[in-house]
C-alpha positions in Angstrom: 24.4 24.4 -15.6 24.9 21.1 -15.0 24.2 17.9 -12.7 27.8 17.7 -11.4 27.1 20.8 -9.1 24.5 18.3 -7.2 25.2 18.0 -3.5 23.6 15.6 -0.5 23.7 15.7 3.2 22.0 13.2 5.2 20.0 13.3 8.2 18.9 10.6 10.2 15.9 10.0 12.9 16.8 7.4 14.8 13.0 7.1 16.4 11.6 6.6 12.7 14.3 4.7 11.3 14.0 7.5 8.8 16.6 9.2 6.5 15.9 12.7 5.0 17.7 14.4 2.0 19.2 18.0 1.9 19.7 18.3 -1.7 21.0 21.0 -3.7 23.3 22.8 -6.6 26.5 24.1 -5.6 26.8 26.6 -8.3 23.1 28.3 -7.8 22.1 27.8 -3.7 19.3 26.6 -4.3 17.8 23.1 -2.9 15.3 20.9 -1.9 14.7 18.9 1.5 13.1 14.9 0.5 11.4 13.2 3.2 11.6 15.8 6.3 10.5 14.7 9.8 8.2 16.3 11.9 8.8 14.9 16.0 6.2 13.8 17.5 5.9 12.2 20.3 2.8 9.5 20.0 2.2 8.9 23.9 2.1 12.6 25.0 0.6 13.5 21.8 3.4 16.5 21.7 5.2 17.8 18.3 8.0 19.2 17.8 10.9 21.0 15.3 13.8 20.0 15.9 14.4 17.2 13.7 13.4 19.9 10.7 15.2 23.1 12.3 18.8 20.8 12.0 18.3 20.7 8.0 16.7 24.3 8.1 20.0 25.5 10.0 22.5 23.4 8.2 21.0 25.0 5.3 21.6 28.2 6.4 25.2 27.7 7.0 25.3 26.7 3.3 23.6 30.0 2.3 21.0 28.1 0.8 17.6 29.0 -0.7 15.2 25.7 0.1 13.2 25.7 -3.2 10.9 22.8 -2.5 9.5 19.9 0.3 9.9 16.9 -1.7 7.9 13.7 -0.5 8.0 10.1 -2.0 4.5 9.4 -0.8 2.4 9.8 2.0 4.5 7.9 5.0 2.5 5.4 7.7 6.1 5.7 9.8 6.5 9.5 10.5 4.8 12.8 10.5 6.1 15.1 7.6 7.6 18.7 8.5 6.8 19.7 5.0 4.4 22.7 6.7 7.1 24.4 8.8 9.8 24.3 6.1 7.1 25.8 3.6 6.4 28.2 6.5 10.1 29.3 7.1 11.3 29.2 3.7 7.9 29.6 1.2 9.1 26.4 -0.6 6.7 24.7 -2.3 5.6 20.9 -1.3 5.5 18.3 -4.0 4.8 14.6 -4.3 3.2 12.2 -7.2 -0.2 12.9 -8.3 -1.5 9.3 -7.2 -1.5 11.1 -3.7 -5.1 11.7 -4.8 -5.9 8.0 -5.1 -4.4 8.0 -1.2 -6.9 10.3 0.2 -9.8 8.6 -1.9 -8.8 5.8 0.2 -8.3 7.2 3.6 -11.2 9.5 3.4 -13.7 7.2 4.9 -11.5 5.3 6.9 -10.8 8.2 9.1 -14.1 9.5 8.5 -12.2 13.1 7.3 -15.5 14.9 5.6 -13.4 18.4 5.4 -10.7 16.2 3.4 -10.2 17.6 0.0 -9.0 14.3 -2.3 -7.5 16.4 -5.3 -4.3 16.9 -4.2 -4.6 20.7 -3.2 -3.0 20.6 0.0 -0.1 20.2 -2.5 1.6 22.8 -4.1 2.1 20.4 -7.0 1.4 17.1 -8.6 3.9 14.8 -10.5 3.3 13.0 -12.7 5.7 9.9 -14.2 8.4 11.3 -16.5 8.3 14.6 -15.5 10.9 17.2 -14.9 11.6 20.1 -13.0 14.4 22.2 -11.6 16.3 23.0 -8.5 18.3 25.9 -9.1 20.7 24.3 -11.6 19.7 20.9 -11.3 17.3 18.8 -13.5 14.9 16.9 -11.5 13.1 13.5 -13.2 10.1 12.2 -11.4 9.6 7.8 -11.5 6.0 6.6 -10.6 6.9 3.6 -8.9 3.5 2.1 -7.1 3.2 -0.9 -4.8 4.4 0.3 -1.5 1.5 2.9 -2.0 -0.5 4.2 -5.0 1.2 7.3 -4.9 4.9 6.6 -4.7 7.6 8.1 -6.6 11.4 8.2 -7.0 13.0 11.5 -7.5 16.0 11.1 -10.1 18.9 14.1 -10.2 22.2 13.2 -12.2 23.1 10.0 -11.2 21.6 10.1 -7.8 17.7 8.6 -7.6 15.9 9.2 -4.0 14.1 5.7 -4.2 11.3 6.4 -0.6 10.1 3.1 0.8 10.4 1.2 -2.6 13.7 -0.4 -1.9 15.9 -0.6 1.1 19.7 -1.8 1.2 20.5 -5.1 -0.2 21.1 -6.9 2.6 17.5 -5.4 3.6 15.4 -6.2 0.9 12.3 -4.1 0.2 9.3 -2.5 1.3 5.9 -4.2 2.7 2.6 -4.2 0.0 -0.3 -4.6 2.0 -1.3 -0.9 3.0 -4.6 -0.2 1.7 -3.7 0.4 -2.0 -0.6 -1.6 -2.1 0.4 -4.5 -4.5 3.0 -6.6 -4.6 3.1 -6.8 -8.0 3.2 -3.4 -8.5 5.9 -2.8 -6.3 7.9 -5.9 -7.8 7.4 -4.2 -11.1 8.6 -0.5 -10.2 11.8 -2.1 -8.1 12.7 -3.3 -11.8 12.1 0.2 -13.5 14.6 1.4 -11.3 17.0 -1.4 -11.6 17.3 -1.2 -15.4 18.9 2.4 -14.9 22.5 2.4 -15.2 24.7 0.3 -12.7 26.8 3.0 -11.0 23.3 5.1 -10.1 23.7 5.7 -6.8 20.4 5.0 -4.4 19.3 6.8 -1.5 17.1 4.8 0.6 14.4 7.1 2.8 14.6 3.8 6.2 17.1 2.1 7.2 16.3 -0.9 10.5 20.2 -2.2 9.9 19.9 -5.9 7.9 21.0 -9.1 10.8 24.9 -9.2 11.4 25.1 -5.5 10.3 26.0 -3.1 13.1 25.6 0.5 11.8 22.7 2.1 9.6 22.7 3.0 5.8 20.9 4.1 3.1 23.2 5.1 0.0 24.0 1.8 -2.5 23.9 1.2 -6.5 21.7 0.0 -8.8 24.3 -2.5 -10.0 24.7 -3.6 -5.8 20.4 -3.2 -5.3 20.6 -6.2 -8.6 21.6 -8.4 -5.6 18.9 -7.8 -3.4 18.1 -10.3 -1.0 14.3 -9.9 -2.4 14.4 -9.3 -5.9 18.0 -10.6 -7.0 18.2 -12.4 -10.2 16.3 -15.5 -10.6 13.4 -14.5 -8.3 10.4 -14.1 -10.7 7.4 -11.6 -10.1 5.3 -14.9 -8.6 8.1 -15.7 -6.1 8.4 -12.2 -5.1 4.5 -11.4 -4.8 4.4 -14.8 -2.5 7.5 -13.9 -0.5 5.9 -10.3 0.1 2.3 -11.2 0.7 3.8 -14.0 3.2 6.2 -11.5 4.8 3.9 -8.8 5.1 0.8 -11.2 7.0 3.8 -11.6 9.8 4.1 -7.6 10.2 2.4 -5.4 12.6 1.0 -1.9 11.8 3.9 1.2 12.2 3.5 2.7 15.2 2.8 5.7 13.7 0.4 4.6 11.1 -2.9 6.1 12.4 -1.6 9.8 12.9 1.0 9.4 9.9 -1.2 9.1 7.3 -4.0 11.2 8.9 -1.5 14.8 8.9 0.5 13.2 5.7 -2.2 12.6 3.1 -3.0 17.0 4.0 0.5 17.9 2.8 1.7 17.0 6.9 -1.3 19.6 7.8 -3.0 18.6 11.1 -6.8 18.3 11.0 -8.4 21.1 11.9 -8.8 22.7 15.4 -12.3 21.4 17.4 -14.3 24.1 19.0 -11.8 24.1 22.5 -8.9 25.2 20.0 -7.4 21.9 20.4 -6.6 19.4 17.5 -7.2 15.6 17.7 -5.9 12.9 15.4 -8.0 9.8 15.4 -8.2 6.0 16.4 -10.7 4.0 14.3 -11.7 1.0 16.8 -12.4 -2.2 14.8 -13.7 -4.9 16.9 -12.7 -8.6 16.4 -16.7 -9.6 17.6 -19.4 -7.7 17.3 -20.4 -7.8 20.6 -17.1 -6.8 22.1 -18.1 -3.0 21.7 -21.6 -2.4 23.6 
């Protein structure tokens, strides 16, 4: 069967700038969902579906069998709905196997002792290179570190699901300095991507619409991405890794960063239940002077 029978639907979440992927063969039924959001609101501390029961729906009207949760690494900006897709459908959650380097880290930042850092809240690993199916489809996996350790592109026919590494042209590309990033590393897998051929098309997973631009996107080229305000020809690895490290010192933290990555690095899993049956994410307080906290 072949690549041509690949099909894409969109969804956007406006509150996380976020772009998930309905994915899937034509000929077989049978798909994947990249990048799903999980609602949450992070001043009532309330979750919800809704965001993930619009793809799970929309799937159903194609008569669609959902074979896998496909993430592109472990998100600081939203909470995954991975869980209740696996839950509804019995899909199996994926992501690169540098996810384990993400929990090593994270671990004792969140002080998260019933953490397991092997990766086994995942159904499965990647690894760089490697290659899978959806129905039909072939899938190739792409390591490309520097936004975190465990980012990863996910390549089907000419289409290439890029995460946080890129964003649209006029954009430019993603921040370095989460624990574990580099902007070295990330200059160096935007450059893996670009030498693919010129007509790929490239589906960003955020879009925060680029000054003088008016409506969101997320679907460009490789040959367009060449011209990327960040990494366009001409701009070396040492004026990219100066612009980046500059750029990110001027950022402030996702609002979602500190539950993000605590339910994301456990496959979108929330920490376990306390002994009142409630479940509590946490806030690691880090005082400026040691004698601020008493």
């Amino acid at each position: 069967m072949s690549d041509a029978a690949l099909q894409i639907e969109a969804f956007f979440d406006e509150p996380t700038n976020t772009v998930s992927y309905l994915v899937f063969d034509g000929l077989s039924r049978h798909g994947a969902v990249i990048d799903p959001v999980l609602d949450y609101d992070h001043k009532s501390g309330e979750v919800d579906n809704r965001s993930v029961d619009t793809v799970l729906a929309r799937a159903k009207t194609l008569g669609l069998t959902i074979d896998w949760v496909l993430e592109t690494h472990a998100h600081a900006d939203h909470l995954s709905g991975a869980p209740y897709i696996r839950a509804k459908t019995g899909a199996k959650v994926g992501i690169g196997e540098h996810i384990r380097d993400v929990q090593r880290i994270f671990r004792p930042i969140f002080n998260m002792p019933d953490l397991k850092t092997d990766g086994s809240d995942f159904d499965r690993l990647f690894v760089d290179g490697e290659r899978f199916s959806i129905g039909g489809l072939t899938v190739e996996v792409i390591h490309t570190p520097g936004h975190t350790p465990a980012c990863v592109a996910y390549r089907i026919g000419d289409a290439v699901f890029v995460g946080d590494t890129l964003f649209m042209p006029d954009y430019g590309t993603a921040r370095a300095d989460f624990p574990g990033g580099d902007a070295r590393q990330l200059y160096r897998s935007i450059h893996k991507l670009l030498t693919l051929p010129p007509q790929t098309r490239l589906f960003m997973c955020h879009d925060y619409k680029a000054p003088g631009r008016d409506v969101y996107a997320w679907e460009t080229t490789v040959a367009a991405e060449r011209n990327n305000v960040h990494v366009r020809a001409g701009i070396s690895e040492d004026d990219f890794a100066a612009m980046r490290e500059k750029r990110d010192s001027t950022l402030s933290a996702p609002t979602l960063l500190l539950p993000s990555i605590q339910v994301n690095i456990r496959a979108g899993k929330f920490p376990p239940a306390e002994s009142n049956g409630v479940r509590y994410l946490l806030i690691p307080v880090v005082a400026k002077h040691s004698d601020v906290i008493a």
